[in-house]
C-alpha positions as CSV (number, residue, x, y, z in Angstrom):
1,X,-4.4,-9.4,11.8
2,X,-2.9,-8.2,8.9
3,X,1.2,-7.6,8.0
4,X,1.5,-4.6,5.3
5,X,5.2,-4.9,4.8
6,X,7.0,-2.1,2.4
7,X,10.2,-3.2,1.5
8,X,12.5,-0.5,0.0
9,X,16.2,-1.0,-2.0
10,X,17.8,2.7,-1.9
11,X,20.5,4.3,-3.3
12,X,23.6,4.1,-1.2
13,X,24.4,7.9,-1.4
14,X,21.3,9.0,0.3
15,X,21.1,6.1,2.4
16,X,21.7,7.8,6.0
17,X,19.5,10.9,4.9
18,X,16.7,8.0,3.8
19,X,17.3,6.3,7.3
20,X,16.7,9.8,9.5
21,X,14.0,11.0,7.6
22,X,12.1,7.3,7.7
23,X,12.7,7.7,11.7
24,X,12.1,10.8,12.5
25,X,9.3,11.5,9.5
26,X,8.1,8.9,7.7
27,X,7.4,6.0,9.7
28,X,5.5,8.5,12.7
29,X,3.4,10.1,10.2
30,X,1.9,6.8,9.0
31,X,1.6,5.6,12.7
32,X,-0.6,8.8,13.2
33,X,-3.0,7.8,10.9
34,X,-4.0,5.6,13.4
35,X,-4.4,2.9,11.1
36,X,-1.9,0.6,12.6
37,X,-1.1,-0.8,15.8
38,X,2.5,-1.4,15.7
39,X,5.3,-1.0,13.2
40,X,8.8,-2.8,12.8
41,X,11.7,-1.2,10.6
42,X,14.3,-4.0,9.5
43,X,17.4,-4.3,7.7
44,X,17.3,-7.2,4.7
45,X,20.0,-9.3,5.4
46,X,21.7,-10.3,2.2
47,X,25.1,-12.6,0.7
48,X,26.2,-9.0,-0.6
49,X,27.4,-6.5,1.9
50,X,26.4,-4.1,-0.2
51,X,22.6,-4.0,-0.2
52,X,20.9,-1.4,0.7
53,X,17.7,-3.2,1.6
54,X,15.0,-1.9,4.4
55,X,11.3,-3.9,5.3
56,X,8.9,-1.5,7.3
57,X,6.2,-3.9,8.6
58,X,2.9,-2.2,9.9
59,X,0.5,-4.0,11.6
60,X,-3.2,-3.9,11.5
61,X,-6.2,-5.1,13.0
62,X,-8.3,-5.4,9.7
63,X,-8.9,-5.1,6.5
64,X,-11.2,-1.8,7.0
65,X,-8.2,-0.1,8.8
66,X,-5.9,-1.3,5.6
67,X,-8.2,0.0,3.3
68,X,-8.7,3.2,4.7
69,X,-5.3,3.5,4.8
70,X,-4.6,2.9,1.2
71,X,-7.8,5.3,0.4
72,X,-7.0,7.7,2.7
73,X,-3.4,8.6,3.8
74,X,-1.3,6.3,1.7
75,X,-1.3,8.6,-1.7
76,X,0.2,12.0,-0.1
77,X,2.5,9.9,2.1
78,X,3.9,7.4,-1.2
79,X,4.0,11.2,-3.1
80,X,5.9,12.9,-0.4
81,X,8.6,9.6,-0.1
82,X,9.1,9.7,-3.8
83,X,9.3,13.1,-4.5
84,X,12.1,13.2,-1.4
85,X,14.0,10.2,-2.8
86,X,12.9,10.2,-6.7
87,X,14.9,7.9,-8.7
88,X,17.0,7.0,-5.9
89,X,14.5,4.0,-4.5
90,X,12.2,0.7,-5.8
91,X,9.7,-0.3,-3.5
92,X,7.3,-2.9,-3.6
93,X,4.3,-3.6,-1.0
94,X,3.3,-7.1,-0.2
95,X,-0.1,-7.9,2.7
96,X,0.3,-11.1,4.6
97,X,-3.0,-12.7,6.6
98,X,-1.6,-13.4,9.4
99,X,-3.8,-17.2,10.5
100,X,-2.3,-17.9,13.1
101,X,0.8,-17.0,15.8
102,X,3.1,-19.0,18.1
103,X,4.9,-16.9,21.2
């Protein structure tokens, strides 16, 4: 299994509008690519009250899936985010292996 987490700090004034259209858009349009399996969207908890901090974790069965994602689907749907929110974001992407899991 592999964790593909996106973790976004956006601009408070287009917060909410960021929020609805990750719900309603975003998030379901890279689900369809039927690359992942599940997806969690998260609020970074922070000292500061103030951040505006958000990690979308996707799930994947393997590499090959991830890959074709980032090949594939992952340039339009990075374009359309950033042309929606440009200059009002910073994103970075990090992949965890997952080796092993505990329920």
């Amino acid at each position: 299994m592999i964790l593909y987490n996106v973790t976004v700090a956006i601009d408070p004034s287009v917060e909410e509008e960021w929020l609805n259209w990750m719900r309603s858009v975003h998030i379901p349009d890279v689900m369809a690519t039927g690359c992942f399996i599940e997806s969690r969207f998260s609020k970074v908890q922070t000292e500061e009250d103030e951040a505006n901090s958000y990690a979308i974790t996707y799930l994947c069965n393997n590499t090959e899936l991830l890959e074709k994602y980032r090949t594939t689907h992952a340039p339009k749907l990075q374009k359309e985010h950033s042309e929606k929110f440009e200059g009002r974001f910073a994103a970075f992407r990090t992949l965890l292996n997952v080796i092993e899991e505990f329920k």
